[in-house]
Legacy VTK file of the C-alpha trace (Angstrom):
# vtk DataFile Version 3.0
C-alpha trace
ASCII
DATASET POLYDATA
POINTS 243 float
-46.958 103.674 72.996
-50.254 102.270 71.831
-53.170 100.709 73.430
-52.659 97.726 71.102
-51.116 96.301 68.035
-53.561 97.491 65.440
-53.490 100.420 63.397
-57.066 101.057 63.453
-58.976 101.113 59.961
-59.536 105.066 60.728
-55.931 105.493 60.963
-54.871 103.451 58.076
-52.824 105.146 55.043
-55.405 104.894 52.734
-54.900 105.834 48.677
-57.373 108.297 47.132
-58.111 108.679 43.134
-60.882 111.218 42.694
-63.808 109.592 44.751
-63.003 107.642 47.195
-65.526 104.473 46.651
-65.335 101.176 45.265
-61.874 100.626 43.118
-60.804 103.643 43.669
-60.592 103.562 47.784
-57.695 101.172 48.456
-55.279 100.871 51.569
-51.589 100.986 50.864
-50.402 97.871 51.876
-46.686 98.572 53.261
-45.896 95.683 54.655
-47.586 91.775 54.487
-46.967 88.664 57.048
-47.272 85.480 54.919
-47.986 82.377 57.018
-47.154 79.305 55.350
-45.585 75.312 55.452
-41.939 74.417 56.781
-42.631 72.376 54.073
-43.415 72.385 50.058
-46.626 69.820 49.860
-47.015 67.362 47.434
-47.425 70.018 44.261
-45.449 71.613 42.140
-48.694 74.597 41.817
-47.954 75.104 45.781
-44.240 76.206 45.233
-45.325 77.657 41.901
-47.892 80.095 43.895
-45.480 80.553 46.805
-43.290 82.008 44.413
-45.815 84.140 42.385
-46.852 85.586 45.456
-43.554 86.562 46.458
-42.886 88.197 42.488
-46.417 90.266 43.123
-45.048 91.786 46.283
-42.512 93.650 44.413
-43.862 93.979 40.776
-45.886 96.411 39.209
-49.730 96.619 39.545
-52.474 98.254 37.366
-54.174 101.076 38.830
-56.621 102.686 36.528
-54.818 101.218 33.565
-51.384 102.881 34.528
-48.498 100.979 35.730
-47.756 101.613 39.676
-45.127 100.446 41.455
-45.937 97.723 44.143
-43.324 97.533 46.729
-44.340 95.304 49.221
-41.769 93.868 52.496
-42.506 90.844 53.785
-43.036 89.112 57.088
-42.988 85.145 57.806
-41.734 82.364 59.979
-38.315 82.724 59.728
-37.469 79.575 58.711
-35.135 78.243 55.383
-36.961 75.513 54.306
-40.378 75.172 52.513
-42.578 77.495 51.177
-41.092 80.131 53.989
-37.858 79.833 52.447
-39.029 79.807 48.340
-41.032 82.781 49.232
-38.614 84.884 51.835
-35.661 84.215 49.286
-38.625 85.298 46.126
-39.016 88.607 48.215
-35.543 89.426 49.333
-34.084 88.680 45.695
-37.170 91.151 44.490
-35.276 93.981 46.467
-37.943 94.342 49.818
-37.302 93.738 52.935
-37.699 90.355 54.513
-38.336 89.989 58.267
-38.367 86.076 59.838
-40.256 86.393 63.016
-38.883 82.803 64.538
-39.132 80.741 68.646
-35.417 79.895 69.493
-36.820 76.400 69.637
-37.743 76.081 65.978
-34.655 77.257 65.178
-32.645 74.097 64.453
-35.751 72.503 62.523
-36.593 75.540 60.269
-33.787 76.750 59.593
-31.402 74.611 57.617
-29.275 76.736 55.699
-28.514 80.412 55.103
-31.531 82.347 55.883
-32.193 86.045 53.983
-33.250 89.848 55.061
-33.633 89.992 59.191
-34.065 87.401 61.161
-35.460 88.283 64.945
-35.565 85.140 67.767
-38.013 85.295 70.340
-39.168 83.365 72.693
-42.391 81.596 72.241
-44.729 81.024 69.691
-47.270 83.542 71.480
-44.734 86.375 71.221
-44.273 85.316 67.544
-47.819 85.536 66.565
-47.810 89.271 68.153
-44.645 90.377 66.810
-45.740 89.103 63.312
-49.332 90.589 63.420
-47.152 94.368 65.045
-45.369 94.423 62.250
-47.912 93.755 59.443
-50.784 95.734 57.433
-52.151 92.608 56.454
-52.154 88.761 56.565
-52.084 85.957 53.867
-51.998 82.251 54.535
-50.463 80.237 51.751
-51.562 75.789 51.660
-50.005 74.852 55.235
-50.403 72.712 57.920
-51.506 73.196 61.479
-49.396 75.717 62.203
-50.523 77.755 59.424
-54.069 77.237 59.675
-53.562 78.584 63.793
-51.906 81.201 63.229
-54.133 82.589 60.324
-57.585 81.343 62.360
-55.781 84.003 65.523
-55.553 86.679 62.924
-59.036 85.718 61.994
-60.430 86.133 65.535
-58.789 88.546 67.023
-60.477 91.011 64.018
-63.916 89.563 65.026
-62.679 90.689 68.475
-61.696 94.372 67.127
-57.947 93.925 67.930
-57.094 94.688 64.424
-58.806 95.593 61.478
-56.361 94.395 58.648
-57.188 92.358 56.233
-56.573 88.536 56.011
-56.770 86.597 53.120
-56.469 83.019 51.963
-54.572 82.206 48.825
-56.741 79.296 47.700
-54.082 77.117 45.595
-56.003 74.922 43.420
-58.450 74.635 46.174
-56.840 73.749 49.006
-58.938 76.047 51.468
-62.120 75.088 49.892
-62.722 73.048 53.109
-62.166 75.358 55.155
-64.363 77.815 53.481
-67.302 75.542 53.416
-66.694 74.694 56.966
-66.828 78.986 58.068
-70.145 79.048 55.905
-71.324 75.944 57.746
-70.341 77.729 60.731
-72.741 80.808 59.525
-75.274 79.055 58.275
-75.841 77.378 62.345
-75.632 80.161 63.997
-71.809 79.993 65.149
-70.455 82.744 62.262
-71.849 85.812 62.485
-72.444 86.533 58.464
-70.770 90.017 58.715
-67.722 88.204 60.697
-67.592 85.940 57.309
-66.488 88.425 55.436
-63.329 88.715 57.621
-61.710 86.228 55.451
-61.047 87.091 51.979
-60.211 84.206 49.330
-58.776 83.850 45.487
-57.118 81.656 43.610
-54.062 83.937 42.476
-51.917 86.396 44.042
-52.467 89.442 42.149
-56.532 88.589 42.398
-55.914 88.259 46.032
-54.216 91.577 46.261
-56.810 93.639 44.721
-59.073 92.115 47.308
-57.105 92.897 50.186
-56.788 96.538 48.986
-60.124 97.044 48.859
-61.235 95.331 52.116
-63.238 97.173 54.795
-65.079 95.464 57.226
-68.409 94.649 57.459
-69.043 93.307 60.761
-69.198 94.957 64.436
-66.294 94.167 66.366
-67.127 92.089 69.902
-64.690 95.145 72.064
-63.518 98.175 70.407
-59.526 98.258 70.123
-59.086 100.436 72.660
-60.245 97.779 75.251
-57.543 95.578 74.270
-54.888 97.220 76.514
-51.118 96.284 74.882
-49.202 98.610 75.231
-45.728 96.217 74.744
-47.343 95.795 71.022
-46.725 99.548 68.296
-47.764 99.941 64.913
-45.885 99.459 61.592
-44.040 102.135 60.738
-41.789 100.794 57.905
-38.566 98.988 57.236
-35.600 99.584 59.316
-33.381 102.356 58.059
LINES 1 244
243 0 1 2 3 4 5 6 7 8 9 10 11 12 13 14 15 16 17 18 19 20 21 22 23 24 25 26 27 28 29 30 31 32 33 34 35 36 37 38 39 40 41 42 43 44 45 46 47 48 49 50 51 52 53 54 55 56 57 58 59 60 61 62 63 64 65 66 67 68 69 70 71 72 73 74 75 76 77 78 79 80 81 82 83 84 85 86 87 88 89 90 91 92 93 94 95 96 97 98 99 100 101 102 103 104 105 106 107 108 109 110 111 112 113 114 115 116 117 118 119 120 121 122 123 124 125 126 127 128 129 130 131 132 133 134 135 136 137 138 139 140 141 142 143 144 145 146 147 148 149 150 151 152 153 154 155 156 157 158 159 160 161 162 163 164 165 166 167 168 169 170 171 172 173 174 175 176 177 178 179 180 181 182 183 184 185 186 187 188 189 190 191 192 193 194 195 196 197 198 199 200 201 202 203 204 205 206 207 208 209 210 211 212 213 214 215 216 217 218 219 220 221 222 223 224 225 226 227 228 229 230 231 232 233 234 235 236 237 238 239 240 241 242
């Protein structure tokens, strides 16, 4: 049992390459929850990224200027449709594992057809957001709607909080968060962002640039109560895909 969700950033698997600052200090990222739209938008670059996202999980990356395997499962909505099913079915076909986190409420309206990997129901959206987040080393919102933008804004807060200390990141698809950004340094700039809590949300416009980032993250700000405050014990850490 564990006080809370979060694998702390002190107890994070962490990759080491002679020193261990800068590039060379990254976290091994086992296992990703992508939030994105029950729907495609109006774009062919939004399914396009949805898709390239999902190909980066699993292909190689360059570490040093060598070739290392990236194997990375996924975790999402559950749903068929969308960019949840382009990028679930992108993953799955890659050879990862795919778990849909998914209300039994939603299930008639996001999933329309045969669904891929695991598929767990549960039984609100609350105990969706907190199985997700369990069972994730880090969070990436794709263009969404409301539902995205919630879920990845809880993620957002409850690392200000010091729940977690993963790293979330926004895949800015030919700037479709660029609102949103400008709103968080509006938000800084009057006084209602902390500017070491800004750095909480990391941003690119590809995948693979994203990646990198996410690797790399370690947070900057001081957390509002320490982890071991946050008393939840019902929530365990990731430890991999199911045998």
């Amino acid at each position: 049992m564990y006080d809370c969700f979060v694998t702390p950033l002190t107890m994070m698997e962490e990759e080491e390459e002679g020193n261990t600052t800068g590039e060379d200090r990254r976290r091994i990222l086992k296992r990703i929850c992508v939030f994105c739209g029950s729907n495609s938008g109006n774009k062919q670059v939004f399914s396009d990224a949805a898709f390239l996202l999902g190909t980066a999980l699993f292909n190689d990356k360059d570490v040093l200027g060598e070739k290392v395997e990236r194997k990375i499962d996924l975790v999402y909505g559950g749903g068929s449709v969308g960019l949840m099913g382009l990028i679930s079915k992108t993953v799955y076909d890659g050879g990862c594992h795919v778990l849909g986190v998914i209300p039994k409420a939603l299930m008639p309206i996001e999933i329309s057809g045969p669904t891929v990997g695991e598929v767990k129901t549960v039984s609100d959206m609350h105990e969706r957001k907190a199985e997700m987040a369990r069972q994730s080393d880090a969070f990436i919102a794709l263009p969404g709607g409301y539902g995205t933008m919630e879920e990845t804004l809880e993620m957002i807060t409850w690392s200000q909080l010091g729940i977690h200390d993963k790293p979330v990141g926004l895949l800015n698809v030919d700037g479709y968060y660029n609102s949103l950004l400008a709103l968080f340094d509006n938000g800084v700039k009057e006084g209602f962002i902390k500017p070491a809590a800004r750095h909480i949300v990391i941003s690119a416009p590809t995948a693979e640039e994203l990646l990198k980032k996410m690797e790399q993250y370690s947070p900057l700000h001081e957390h509002i109560a320490p982890h071991k405050s946050w008393r939840m014990s019902q929530l365990g850490g990731y430890s991999g895909p199911p045998n």
